[in-house]
C-alpha positions as CSV (number, residue, x, y, z in Angstrom):
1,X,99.6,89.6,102.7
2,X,100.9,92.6,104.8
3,X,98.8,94.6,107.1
4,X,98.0,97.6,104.8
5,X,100.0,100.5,108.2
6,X,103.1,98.7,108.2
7,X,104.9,102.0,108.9
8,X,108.2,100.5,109.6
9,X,107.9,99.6,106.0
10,X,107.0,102.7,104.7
11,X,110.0,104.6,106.9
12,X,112.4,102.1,105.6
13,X,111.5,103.6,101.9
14,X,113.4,106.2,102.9
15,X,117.0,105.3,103.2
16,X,118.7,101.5,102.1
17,X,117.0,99.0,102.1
18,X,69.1,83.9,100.0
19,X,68.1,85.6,103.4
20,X,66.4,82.8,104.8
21,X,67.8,79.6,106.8
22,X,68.8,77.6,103.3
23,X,70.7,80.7,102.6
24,X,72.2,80.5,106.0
25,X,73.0,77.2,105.8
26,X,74.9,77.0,102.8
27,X,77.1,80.1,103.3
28,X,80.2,80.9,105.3
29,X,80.5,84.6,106.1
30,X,82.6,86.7,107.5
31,X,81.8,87.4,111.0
32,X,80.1,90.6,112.1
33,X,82.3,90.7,115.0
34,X,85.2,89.8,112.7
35,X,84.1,93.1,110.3
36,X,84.0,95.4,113.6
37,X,87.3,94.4,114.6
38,X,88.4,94.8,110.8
39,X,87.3,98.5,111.3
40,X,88.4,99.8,114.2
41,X,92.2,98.1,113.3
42,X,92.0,100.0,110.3
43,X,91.0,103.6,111.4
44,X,93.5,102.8,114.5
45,X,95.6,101.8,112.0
46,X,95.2,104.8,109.9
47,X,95.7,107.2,113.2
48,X,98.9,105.5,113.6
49,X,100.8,105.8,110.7
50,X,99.6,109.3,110.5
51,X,101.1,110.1,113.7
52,X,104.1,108.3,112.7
53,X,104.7,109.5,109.7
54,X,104.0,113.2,111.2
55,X,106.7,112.6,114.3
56,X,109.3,111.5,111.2
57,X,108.8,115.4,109.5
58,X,108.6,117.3,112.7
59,X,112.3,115.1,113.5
60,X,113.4,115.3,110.2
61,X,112.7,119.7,110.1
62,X,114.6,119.3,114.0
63,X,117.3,117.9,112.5
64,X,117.9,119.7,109.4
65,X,117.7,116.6,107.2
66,X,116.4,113.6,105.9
67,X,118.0,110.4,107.5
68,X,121.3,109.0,106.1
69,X,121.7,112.5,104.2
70,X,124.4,114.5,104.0
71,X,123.0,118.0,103.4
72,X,124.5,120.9,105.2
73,X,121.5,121.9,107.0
74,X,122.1,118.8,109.2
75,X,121.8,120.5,112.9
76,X,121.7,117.1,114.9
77,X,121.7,113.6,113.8
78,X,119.2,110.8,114.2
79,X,119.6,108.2,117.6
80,X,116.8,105.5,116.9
81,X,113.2,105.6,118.6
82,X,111.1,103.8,121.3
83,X,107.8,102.7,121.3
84,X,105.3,104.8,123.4
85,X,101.5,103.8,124.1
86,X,98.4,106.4,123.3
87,X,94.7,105.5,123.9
88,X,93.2,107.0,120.9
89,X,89.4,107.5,120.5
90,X,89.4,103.8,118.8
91,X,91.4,101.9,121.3
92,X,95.1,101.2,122.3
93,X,97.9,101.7,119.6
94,X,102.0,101.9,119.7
95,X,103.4,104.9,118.2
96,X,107.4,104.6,117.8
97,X,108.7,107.7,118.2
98,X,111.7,108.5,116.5
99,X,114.5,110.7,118.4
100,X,117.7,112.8,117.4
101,X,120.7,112.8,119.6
102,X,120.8,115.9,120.9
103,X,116.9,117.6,120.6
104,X,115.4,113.9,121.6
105,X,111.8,113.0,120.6
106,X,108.9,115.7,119.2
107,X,107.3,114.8,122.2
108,X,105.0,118.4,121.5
109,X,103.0,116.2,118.5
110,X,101.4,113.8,121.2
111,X,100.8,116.5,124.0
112,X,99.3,118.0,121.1
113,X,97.3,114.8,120.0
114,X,96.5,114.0,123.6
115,X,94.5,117.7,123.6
116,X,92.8,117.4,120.9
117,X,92.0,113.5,120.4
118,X,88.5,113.1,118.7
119,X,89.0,115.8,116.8
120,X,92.4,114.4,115.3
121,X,91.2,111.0,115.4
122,X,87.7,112.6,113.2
123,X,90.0,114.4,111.0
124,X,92.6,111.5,109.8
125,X,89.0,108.8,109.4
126,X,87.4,111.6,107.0
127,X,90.7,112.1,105.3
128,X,91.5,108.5,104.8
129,X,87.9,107.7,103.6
130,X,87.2,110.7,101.2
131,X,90.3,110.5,100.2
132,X,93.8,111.8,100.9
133,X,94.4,115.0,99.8
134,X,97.0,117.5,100.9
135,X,94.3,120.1,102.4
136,X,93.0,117.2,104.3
137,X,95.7,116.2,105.9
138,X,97.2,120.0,106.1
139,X,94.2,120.6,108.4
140,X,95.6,117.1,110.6
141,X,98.9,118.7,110.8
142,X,97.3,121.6,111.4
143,X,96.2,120.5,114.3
144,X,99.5,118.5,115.8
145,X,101.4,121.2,115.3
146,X,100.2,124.6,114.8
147,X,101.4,124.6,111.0
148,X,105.0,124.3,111.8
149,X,105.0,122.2,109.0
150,X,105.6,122.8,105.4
151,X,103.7,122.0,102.0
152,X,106.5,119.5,101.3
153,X,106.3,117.8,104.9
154,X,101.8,117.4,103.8
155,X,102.8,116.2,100.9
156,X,105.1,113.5,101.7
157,X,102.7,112.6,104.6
158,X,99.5,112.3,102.2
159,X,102.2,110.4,99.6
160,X,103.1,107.9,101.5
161,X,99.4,106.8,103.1
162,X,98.3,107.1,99.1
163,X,100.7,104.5,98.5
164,X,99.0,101.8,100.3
165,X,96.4,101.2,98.3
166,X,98.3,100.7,95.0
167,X,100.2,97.9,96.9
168,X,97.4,95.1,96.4
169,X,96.8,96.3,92.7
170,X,99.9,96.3,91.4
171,X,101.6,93.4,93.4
172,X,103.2,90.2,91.7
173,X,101.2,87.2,91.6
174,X,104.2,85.1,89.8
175,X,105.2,82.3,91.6
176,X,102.2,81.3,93.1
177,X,99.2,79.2,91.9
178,X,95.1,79.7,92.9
179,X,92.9,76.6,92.0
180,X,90.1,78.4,93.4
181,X,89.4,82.2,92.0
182,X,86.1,83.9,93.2
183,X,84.6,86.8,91.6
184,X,81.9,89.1,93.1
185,X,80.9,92.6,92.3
186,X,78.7,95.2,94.2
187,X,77.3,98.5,93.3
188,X,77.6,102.2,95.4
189,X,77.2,105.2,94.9
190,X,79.7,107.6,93.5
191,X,80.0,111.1,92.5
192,X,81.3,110.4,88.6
193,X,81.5,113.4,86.4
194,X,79.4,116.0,88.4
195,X,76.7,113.0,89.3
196,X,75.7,110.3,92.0
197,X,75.9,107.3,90.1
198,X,75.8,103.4,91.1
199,X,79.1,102.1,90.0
200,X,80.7,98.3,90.6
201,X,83.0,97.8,93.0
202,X,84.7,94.0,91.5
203,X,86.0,92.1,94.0
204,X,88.6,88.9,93.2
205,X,89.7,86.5,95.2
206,X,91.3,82.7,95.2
207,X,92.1,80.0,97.3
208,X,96.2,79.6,97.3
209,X,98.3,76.2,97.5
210,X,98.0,76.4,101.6
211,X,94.1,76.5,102.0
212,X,93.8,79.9,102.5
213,X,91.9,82.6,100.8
214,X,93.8,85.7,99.3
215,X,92.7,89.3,98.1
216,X,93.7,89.6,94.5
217,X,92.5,92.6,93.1
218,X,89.4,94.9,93.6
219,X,88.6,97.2,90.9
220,X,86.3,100.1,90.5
221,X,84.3,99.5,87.1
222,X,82.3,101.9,84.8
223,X,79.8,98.9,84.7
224,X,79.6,95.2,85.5
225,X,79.8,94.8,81.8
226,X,82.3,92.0,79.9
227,X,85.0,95.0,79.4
228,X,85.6,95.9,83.7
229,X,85.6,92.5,84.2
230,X,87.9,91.6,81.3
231,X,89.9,94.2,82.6
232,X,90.0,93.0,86.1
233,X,91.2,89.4,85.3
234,X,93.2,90.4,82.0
235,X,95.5,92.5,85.1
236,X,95.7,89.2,87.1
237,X,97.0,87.5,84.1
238,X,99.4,89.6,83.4
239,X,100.6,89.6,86.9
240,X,100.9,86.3,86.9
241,X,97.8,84.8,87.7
242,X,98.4,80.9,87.6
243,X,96.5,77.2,88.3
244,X,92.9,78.5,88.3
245,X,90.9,75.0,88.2
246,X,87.4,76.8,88.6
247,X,85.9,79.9,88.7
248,X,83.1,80.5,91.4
249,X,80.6,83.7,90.7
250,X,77.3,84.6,90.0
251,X,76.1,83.9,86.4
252,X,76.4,87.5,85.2
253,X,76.9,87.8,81.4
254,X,80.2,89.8,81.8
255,X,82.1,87.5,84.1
256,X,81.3,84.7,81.8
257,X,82.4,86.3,79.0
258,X,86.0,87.7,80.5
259,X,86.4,84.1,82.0
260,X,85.8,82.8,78.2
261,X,88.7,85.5,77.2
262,X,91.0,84.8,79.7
263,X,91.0,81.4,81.3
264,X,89.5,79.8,78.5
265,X,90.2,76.1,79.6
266,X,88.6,76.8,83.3
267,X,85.3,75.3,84.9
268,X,83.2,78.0,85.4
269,X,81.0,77.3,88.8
270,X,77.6,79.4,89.2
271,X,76.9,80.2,92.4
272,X,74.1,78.0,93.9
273,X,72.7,80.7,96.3
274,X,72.0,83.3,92.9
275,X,70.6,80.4,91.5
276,X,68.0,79.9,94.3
277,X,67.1,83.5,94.6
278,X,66.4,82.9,90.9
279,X,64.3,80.1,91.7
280,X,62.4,82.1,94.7
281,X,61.2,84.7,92.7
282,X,58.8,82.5,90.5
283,X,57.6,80.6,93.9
284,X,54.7,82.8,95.9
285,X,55.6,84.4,99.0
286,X,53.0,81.9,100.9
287,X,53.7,80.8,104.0
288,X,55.6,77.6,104.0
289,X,55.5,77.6,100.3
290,X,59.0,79.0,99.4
291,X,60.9,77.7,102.2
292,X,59.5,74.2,101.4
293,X,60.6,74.1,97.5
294,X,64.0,76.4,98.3
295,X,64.7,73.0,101.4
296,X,64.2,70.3,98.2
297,X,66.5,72.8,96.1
298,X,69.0,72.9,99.0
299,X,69.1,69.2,99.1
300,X,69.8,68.7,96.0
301,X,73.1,70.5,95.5
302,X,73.6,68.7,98.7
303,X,73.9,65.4,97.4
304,X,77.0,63.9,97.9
305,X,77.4,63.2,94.1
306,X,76.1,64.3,90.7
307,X,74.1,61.6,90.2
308,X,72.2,62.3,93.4
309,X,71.5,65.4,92.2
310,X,70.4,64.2,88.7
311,X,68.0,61.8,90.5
312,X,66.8,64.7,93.0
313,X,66.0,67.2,90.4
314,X,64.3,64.4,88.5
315,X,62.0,64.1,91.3
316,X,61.6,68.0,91.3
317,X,60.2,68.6,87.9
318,X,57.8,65.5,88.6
319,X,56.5,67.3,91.3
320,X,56.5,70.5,91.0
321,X,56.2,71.5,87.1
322,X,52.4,71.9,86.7
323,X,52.0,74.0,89.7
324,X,55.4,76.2,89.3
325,X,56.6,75.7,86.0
326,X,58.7,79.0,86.0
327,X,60.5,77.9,89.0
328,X,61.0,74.4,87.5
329,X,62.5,75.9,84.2
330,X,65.0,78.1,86.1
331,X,66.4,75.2,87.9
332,X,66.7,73.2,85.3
333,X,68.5,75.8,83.3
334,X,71.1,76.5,85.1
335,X,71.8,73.1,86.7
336,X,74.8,72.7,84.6
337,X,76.4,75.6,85.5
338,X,75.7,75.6,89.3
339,X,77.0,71.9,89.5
340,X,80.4,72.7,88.2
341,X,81.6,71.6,91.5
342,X,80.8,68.0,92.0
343,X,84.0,67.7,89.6
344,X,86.1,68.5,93.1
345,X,86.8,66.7,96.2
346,X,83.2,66.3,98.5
347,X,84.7,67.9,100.9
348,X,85.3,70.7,99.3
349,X,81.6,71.3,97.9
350,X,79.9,73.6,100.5
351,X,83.0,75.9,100.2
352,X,83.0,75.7,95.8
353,X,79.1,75.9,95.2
354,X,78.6,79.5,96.2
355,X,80.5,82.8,95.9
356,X,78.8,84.6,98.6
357,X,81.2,84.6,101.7
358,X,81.8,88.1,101.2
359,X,78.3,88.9,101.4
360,X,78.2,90.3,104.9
361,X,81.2,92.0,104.3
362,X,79.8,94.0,101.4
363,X,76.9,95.0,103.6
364,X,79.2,96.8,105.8
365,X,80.9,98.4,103.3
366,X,77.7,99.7,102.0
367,X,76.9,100.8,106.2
368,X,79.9,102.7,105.9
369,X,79.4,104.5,102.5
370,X,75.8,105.4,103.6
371,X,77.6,106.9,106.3
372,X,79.4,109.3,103.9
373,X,75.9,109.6,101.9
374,X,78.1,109.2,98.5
375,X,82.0,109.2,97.9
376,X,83.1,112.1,96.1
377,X,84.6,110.0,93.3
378,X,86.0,106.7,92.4
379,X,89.4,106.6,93.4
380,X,88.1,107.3,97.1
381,X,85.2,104.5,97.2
382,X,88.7,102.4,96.0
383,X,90.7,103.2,99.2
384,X,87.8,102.3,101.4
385,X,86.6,99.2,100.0
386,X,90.5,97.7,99.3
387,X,90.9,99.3,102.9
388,X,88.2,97.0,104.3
389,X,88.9,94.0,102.1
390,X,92.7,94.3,103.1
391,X,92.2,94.0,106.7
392,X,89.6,91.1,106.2
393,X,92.5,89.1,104.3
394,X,93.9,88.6,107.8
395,X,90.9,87.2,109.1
396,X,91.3,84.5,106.6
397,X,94.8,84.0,106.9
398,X,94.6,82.7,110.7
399,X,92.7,79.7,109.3
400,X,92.4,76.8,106.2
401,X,89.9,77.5,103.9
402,X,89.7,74.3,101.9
403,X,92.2,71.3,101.9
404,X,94.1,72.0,98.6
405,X,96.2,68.6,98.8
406,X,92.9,66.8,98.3
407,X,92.9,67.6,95.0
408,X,95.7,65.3,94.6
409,X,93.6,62.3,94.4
């Protein structure tokens, strides 16, 4: 997947062309280190394509015209770019700036920017994260250029970055297959028709023919109900969603029913970690108590077959049903469900039993937000959790996720 500030791109547009150590154990998480760096890219990200995008209006008002038009404004003509080097209040980014023959570069936008830095740099963040509105970004331009822009220049500017995030919702998916499709959903707050409310952010993702997980689709729901998630997978399916073999998620009432509705014929995987925080809450909080029955639970979904497993929660009930019989129940309930995945390769079990490895991901999405307090309304809390999500797609693109050819045998 692109990089979410490819601003070459965008210029091109223009002319042609549990908690606890079980918990631990059985998840894979994205890196804390691997979320900062996923943050600061993106907010120096976001600085540069604003300052590109601004440089291309302040040469396109020097020249008289858009590139590759003819208008009859046309005072100069367009003579390529360089790249020039800025140390913003985020780090080191390369801005190219474009040139015209004759007036050469705006070079007045980056004495500008170098002036006034963290304040620019403050400005395009809150912008980008509350959303990107033309007073917003007026007050940016604003600042690089003492309003010598025009309402169309703000416009175009605040167009083109609004663009971005419509590019992972509305992508293709034909021509590609997912065995693998994870679902997860997590709740912040929103301002939604004059009130703070807790809304679902829904979050898909799968595991493509290489290995390697891919962002599908995040949606903002009204509720984790049967009809946002429907909605979710029913637009993956109709962009061309294809070779699911199992579905990995929670066992929340409306992902199983919008998995029924639209992959009917897929395995449907609980995840083991919900399961076990099921089974914690009936076991006492004594010491030694709950990590001792959550370390037999652990074992047995890490038995290297289903039979194991049988044989291990066997020996569970026997020993544990008179003195947590709650506990016992829960396990045994949803045993099925969370053992979907001895079906698959062993060596792809620790990575199929759980759907959690965006867990850490989602708590820094949540530090952010609290940040903010609230977002002012949906669409916003959408361009700040794709934003994040984006940028931690190439994370998992530098490395194999699970060995898809196994499934072969």
């Amino acid at each position: 997947m692109s990089h979410p500030f490819n601003a070459a791109d965008l210029a091109a547009q223009e002319g042609p062309g549990l908690k606890e150590h079980v918990e631990a154990v059985l998840l894979e998480r994205v890196s804390e280190e691997d979320v900062q760096t996923d943050l600061g890219e993106l907010f120096r990200g976001a600085v540069k394509v604003t300052l590109e995008f601004m440089l291309e209006e302040v040469l396109r008002e020097m020249v008289g015209a858009a590139k590759w038009s003819k208008a009859g404004t046309r005072v100069d003509s367009y003579n390529g770019g360089y790249l020039r080097g800025l140390l913003t209040s985020m780090g080191h980014i390369q801005v190219r700036m474009p040139r015209a023959r004759r007036g050469g570069a705006p070079v007045d936008v980056i004495g500008a920017y170098q002036r006034r830095t963290a304040e620019v740099d403050d400005a395009v963040t809150e912008a980008y994260v509350r959303g990107v509105s033309t007073r917003g970004m007026g007050d940016v331009v604003e600042a690089l250029t003492g309003g010598g822009l025009g309402k169309s220049s703000v416009s175009r500017v605040t167009a083109r970055l609004e663009e971005e995030v419509e590019k992972l919702r509305t992508r293709s998916l034909g021509g590609s297959k997912y065995p693998f499709l994870y679902l997860d959903g997590t709740y912040h707050k929103v301002r939604w028709a004059r009130k703070v409310e807790s809304v679902p952010a829904l979050i898909a993702y799968g595991v493509n023919l290489e290995g390697k997980r891919e962002l599908l689709a995040i949606e903002i729901g009204t509720e984790e109900s049967g009809t946002s998630w429907g909605n979710l997978l029913g637009g993956l399916v109709r962009r061309g969603l294809d070779g699911v073999l199992l579905v990995i998620s929670d066992d929340h009432e409306g992902i199983k029913l919008a998995v029924k509705d639209h992959l009917p014929e897929v395995l449907h995987q609980r995840c083991v970690v919900h399961l076990m925080r099921n089974v914690a809450s009936y076991v006492p909080n004594r010491k030694g108590l709950r990590e001792r029955v959550l370390g037999q639970v652990s074992a047995i979904f890490k038995s290297e077959k289903l039979e194991q497993a049988r044989e291990l929660l066997a020996k569970f009930k026997e020993r544990w049903t008179r003195e947590l019989p709650e506990a016992v129940n829960c396990l045994a309930d949803g045993f099925a469900a969370a053992t979907r995945f001895f079906a698959f390769p062993s060596e792809h079990h620790a990575k199929l039993r759980t759907s959690n490895n965006l867990e850490r991901l989602n708590r820094e999405i949540k530090r952010r937000i609290r940040a903010v307090d609230s977002f002012p309304d949906r669409a916003s809390a959408l361009r700040l959790i794709t934003a994040v999500a984006v940028n931690a797609t190439r994370v998992w693109g530098r490395r194999r996720y699970l060995d898809v050819s196994l499934l072969d045998r």
